[in-house]
N, C-alpha and C positions, 0 to 999 in steps of 0.2 A: 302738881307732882314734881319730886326734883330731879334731874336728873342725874342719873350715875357717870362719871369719869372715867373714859378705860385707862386712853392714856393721855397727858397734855406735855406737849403741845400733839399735835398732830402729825403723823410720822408722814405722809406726805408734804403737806405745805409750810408745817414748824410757826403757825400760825394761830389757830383756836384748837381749842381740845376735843378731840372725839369721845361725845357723850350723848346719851338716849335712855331711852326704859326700855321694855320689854326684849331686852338682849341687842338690839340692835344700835349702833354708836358711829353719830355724824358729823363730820367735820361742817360747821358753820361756816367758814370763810371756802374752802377748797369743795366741799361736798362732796370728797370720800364718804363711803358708807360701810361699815362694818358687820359680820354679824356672828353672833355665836353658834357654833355649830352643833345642830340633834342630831343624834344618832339613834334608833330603833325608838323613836321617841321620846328620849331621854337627852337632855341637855347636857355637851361633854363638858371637862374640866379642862379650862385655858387652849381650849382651841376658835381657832376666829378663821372667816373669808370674808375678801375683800366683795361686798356686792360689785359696787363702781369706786375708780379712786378721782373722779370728779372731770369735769368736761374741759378742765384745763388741762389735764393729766392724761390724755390719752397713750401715750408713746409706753405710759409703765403699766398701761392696764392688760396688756397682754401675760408677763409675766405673773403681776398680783393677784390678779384673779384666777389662776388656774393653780394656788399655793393652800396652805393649809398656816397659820402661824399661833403659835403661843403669845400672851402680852410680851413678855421677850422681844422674839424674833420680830414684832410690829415695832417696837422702840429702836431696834437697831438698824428700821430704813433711815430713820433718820438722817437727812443732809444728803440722800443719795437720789433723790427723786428730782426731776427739773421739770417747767412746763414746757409743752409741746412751742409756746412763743421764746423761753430760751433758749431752744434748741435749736430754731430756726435764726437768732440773733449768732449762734455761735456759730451754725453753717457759712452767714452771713462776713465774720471776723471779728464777730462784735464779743469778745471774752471777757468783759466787765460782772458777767451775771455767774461765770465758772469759779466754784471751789475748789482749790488746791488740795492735793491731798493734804492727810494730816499728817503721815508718813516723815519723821525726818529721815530716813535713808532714803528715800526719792528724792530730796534734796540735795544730802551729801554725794549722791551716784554722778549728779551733774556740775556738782560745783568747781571742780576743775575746769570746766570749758564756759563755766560763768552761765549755764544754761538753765531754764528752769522747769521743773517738771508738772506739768499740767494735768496728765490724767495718768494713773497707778492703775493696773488691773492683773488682779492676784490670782494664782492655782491656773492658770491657760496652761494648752498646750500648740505646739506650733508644730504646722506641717503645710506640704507644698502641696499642690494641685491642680484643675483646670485651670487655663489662664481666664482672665477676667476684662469684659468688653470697655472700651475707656468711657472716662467719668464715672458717676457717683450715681450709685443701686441701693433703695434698700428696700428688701422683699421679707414676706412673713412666712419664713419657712426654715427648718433648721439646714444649714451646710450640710451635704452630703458627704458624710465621713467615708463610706466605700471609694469615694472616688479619690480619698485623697490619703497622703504619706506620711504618717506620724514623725515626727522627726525629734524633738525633745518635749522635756515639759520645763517652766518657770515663772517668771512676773513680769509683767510687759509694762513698759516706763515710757512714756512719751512727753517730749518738749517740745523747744518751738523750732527745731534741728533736726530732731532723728527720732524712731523709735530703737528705742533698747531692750533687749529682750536676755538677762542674765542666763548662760546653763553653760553646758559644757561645751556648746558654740559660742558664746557669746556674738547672738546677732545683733547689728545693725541695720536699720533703714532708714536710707537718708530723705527728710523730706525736700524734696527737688522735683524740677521740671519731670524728671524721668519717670516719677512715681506718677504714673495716669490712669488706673482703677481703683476704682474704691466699692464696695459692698460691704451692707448690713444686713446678718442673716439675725434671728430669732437667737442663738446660741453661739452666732461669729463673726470675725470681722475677716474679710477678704481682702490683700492692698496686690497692686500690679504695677512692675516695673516694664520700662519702656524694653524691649530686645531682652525680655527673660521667658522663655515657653512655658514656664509656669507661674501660678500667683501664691504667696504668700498668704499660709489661713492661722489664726487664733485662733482657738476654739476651747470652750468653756466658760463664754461669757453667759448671764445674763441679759436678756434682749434689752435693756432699758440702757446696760454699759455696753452694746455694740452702738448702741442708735446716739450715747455720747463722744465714743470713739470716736466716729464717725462724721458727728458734724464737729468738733474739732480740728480735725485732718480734713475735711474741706473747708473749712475757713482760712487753716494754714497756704491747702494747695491753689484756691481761691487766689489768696494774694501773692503766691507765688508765681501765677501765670500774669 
């Protein structure tokens, strides 16, 4: 029997195509698994859940699997997914295996200071809050927005220098000695400056772009100690 095509390549590993019968569609190389979604019985139109997005993939299975996607929205993970041993190579310093945005204004933003911009993360909003214990956290649980101060919203740019955060502040943070917390929530990244009573929160990510945030900015802070 032949198999059906949903999409190729594979919006996890960009790899083999997610393909099967009876509604369900598996990445051969990554071993995502796909399936099409019944409802009162009845099979919907172009809606999909991820079963598992495969045992090298864990870090994104948190967000995938509790989503609902059209063929669409499954085509436009594309390039955004890394495996759990990338992740740990970029905590590492090791940023051989990181794609650059495709963004050219995250490049132009930086080009005066000859800087380059490694991770882009769109629609956040920033606010301050409890301070954050030193070193590097990452827990499975959303930031607690009650506890903290909304303060702007915008795009959050980071290099191998600062992060940049464009609004009507125009923040800055420098990555230095002084930056010494770090935390991954499910929905944010937390960063803590040395002699500040509060931490610094993002919030609006995707869990799969706090847990990249995050071991970027320890690979930097890494080799900066």
């Amino acid at each position: 029997m032949n198999e059906e095509v949903l999409i190729d390549p594979c919006p996890i590993c960009q790899q083999s195509a997610l393909a099967g019968d009876n509604r369900v569609y598996t990445c051969s190389s990554c071993g995502a698994e796909v399936e099409q979604i019944r409802w009162l019985g009845l099979w919907t139109r172009n809606q999909f859940l991820f079963r598992t997005t495969g045992a090298d993939y864990q870090n994104v299975e948190y967000d995938l699997t509790r989503r609902r996607f059209s063929k669409a929205q499954l085509a436009q993970l594309a390039g955004s997914c890394y495996t759990d041993a990338d992740l740990e190579a970029m905590a590492a310093g090791d940023l051989s295996r990181l794609r650059l945005p495709a963004s050219t204004v995250a490049q132009v933003m930086f080009s005066q200071t000859r800087e380059t911009c490694y991770v882009q993360l769109n629609g956040l909003i920033r606010a301050e809050g409890p301070p954050l214990a030193e070193g590097v956290e990452r827990v499975h649980h959303p930031a607690d927005r009650t506890a903290l101060k909304i303060l702007d919203r915008g795009n959050l740019f980071i290099s191998e220098q600062r992060l940049l955060f464009p609004s009507n502040t125009h923040t800055v943070i420098r990555l230095d000695r002084k930056l010494t917390g770090l935390c991954a929530y499910s929905n944010a990244i937390g960063l803590q400056r040395k002699g500040d009573n509060t931490a610094t929160y993002f919030l609006g990510l995707e869990s799969r772009d706090a847990l990249l945030a995050t071991a970027y900015l320890q690979g930097r802070l890494d080799h900066l100690r």
